[in-house]
C-alpha positions as CSV (number, residue, x, y, z in Angstrom):
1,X,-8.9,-32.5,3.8
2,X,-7.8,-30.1,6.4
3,X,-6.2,-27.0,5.3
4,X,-2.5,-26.0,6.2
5,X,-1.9,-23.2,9.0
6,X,0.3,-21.5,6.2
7,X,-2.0,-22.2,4.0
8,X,-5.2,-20.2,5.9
9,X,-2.4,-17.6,6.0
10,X,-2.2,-17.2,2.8
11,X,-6.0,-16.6,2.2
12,X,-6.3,-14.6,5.3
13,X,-3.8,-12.2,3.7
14,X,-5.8,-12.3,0.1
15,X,-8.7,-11.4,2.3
16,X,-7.2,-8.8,3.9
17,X,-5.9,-7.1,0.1
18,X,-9.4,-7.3,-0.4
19,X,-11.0,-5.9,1.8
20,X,-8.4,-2.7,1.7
21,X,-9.2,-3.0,-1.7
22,X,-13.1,-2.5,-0.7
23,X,-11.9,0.8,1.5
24,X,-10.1,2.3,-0.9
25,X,-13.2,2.2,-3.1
26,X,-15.8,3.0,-0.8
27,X,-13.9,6.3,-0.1
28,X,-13.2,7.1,-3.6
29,X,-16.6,6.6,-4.9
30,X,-17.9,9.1,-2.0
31,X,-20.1,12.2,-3.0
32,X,-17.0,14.8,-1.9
33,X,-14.0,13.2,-3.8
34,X,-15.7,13.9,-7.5
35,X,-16.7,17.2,-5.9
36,X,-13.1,18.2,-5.3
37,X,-11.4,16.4,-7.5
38,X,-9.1,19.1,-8.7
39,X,-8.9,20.6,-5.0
40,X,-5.3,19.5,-2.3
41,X,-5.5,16.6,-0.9
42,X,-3.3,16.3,2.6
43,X,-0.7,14.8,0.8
44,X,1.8,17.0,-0.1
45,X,1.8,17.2,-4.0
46,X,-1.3,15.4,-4.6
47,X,-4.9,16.8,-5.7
48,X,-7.9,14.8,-4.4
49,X,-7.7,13.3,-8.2
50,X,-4.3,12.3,-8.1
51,X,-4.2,10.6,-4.6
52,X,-7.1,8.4,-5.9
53,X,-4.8,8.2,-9.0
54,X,-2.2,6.5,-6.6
55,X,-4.4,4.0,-5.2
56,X,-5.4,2.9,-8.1
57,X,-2.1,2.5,-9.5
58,X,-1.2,0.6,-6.1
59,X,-3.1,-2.2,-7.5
60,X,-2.5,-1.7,-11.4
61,X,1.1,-2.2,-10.3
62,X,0.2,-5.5,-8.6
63,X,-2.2,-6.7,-11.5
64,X,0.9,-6.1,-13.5
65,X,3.6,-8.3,-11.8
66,X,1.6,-11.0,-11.6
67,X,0.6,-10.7,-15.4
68,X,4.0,-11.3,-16.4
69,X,6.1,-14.6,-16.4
70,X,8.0,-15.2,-13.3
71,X,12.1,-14.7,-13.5
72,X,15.1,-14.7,-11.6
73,X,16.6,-11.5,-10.2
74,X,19.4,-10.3,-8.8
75,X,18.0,-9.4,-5.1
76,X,15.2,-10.8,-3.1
77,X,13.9,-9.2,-0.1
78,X,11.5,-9.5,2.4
79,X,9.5,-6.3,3.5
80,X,11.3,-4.9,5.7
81,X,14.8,-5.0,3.4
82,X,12.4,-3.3,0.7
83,X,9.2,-1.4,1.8
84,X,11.6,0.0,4.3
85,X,12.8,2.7,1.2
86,X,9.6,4.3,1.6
87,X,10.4,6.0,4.8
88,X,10.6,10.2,4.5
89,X,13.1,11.8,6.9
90,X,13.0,14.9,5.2
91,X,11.0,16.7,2.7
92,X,13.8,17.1,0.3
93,X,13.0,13.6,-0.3
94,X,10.0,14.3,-2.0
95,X,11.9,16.0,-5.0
96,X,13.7,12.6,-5.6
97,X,13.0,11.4,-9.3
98,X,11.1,8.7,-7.6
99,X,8.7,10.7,-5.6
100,X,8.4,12.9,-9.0
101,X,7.7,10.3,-11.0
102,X,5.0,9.1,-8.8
103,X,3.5,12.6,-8.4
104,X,3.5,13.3,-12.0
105,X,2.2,10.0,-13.0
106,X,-1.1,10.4,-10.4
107,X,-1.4,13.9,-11.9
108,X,-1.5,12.2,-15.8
109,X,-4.0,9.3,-14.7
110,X,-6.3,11.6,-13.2
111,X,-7.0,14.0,-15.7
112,X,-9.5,11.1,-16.7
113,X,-11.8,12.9,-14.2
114,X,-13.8,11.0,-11.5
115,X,-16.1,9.0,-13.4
116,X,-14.0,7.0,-15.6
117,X,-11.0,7.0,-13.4
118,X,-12.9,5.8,-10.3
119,X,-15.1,2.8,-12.7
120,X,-11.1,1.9,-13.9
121,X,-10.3,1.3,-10.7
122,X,-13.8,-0.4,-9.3
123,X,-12.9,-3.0,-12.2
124,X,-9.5,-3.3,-11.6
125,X,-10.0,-4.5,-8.2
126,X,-12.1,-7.2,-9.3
127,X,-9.9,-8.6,-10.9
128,X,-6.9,-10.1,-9.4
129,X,-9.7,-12.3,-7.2
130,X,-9.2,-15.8,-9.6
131,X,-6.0,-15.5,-10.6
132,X,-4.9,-15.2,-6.6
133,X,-6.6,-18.4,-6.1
134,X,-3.9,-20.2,-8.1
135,X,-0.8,-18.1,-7.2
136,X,1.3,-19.3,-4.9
137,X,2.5,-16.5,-1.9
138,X,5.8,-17.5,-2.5
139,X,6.4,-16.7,-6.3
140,X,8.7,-14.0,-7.1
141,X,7.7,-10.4,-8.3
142,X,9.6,-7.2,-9.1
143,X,9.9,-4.3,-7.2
144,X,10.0,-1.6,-9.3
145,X,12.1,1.1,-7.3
146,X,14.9,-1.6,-7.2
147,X,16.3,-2.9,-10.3
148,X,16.7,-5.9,-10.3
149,X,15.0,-6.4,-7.1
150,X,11.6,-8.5,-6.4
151,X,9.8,-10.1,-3.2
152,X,7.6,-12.9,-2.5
153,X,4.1,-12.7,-3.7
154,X,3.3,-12.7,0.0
155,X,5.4,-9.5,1.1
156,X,3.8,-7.9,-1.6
157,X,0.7,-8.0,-0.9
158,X,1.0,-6.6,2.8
159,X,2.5,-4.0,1.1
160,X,-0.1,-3.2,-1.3
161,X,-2.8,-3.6,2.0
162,X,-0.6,-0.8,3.4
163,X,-0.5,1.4,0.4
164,X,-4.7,0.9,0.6
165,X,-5.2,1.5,4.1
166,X,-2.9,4.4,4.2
167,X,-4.1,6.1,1.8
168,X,-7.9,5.2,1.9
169,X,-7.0,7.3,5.1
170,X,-5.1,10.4,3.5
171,X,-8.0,10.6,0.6
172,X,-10.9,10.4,3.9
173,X,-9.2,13.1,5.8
174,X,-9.0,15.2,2.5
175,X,-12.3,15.3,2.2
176,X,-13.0,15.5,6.1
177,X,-15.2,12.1,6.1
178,X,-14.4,8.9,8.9
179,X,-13.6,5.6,7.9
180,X,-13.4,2.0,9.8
181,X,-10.5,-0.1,8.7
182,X,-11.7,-3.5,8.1
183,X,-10.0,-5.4,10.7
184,X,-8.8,-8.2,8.3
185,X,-6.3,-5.4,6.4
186,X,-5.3,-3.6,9.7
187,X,-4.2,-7.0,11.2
188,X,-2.1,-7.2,7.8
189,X,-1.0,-3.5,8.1
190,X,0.2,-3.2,12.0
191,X,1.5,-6.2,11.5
192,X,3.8,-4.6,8.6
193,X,4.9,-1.8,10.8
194,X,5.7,-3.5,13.3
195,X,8.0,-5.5,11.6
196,X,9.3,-2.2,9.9
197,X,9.9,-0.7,13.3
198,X,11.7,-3.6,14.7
199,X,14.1,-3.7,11.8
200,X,14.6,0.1,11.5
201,X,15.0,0.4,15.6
202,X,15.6,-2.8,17.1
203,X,13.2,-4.8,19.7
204,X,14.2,-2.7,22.7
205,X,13.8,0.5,21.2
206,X,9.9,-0.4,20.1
207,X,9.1,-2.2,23.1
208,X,9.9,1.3,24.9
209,X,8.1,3.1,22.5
210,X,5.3,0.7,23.4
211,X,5.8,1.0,27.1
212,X,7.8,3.5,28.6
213,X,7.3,6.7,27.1
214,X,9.8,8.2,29.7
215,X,12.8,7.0,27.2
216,X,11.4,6.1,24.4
217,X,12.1,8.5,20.8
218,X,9.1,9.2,19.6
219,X,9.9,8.5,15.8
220,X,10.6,4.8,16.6
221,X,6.7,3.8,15.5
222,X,6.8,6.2,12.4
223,X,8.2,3.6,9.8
224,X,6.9,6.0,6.6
């Protein structure tokens, strides 16, 4: 039997989590993250520890939505109505009980050191790879920032291939190393932003930014 197209969309997207999944790891489980695991990172409020801490948790958090029951909610969004929260437009921002609570969470997680943090998370990505098989990309899950709130299955996981690629990138840079983004996820991921932009800025607005950097505002394509 021939497959759906929106079905091969599905499992191009569970590839694509994947494969961020397999960034994420490979720059975690380098030589110069255990080595400066208590050092900066170049995110703001993060050690080297704690921003692997965060990726991690990117797909504990999935793991754990799809472990529960689905439910009704109050709201359902798409990305753009939800993921679009996540943009900083000022640093004050980042002392929001939400940003803290993130922070201070990474911090807590990895105080585990390197070793058993970074084989937690090696497991952890494993596993979500049968149960995805069986789930379809349109059942409900919570998003946590917004009570009451939850997405399809599908919106989810572009975000979480965001969160990986991100800050698969944010960890590299810390420790001054280069990484290729597996073209599978950054399909998924530009394909995100875009869709942020065009909701934050409107189609003209992006297209300039695009193509006419004469009148274009340069924060148009910045959508976190």
């Amino acid at each position: 039997m021939t497959l759906s197209h929106p079905r091969r969309e599905d499992e191009d997207l569970v590839v694509a989590f994947f494969r961020a999944c397999d960034l994420a790891l490979d720059v975690a489980r380098s030589d110069p993250i255990s080595a400066r695991w208590e050092s900066d990172s170049v995110l703001e409020g993060f050690t080297i520890g704690a921003l692997v801490a965060h990726l991690y948790s990117a797909i504990r958090l999935f793991e754990s939505a799809l472990d529960k029951p689905e439910a009704s909610y109050d709201r359902v969004g798409d990305i753009t109505s939800f993921y679009i929260l996540n943009r900083v437009d000022d640093r004050v921002q980042l002392q929001d009980d939400f940003h803290v609570a993130i922070r201070r969470y990474a911090a807590q997680l990895a105080e585990q050191g390197p070793d058993v943090l970074i084989a937690k998370f090696d497991a952890l990505a494993t596993r979500p790879r049968g149960a995805l098989a069986d789930v379809a990309m349109t059942r409900l899950v919570p998003i946590w920032r917004i009570e009451g709130g939850a997405t399809q299955l599908g919106d989810y996981l572009r975000t979480r291939v965001v969160e990986l690629v991100v800050h698969a990138d944010d960890l590299a840079a810390s420790v001054d190393i280069e990484i290729e983004i597996p073209a599978e996820a950054a399909g998924v991921a530009f394909a995100a932003f875009l869709d942020l932009a065009r909701s934050r800025s409107g189609d003209v607005a992006v297209m300039r930014a695009f193509a006419r950097g004469e009148r274009c505002d340069p924060e148009v394509l910045r959508v976190l």
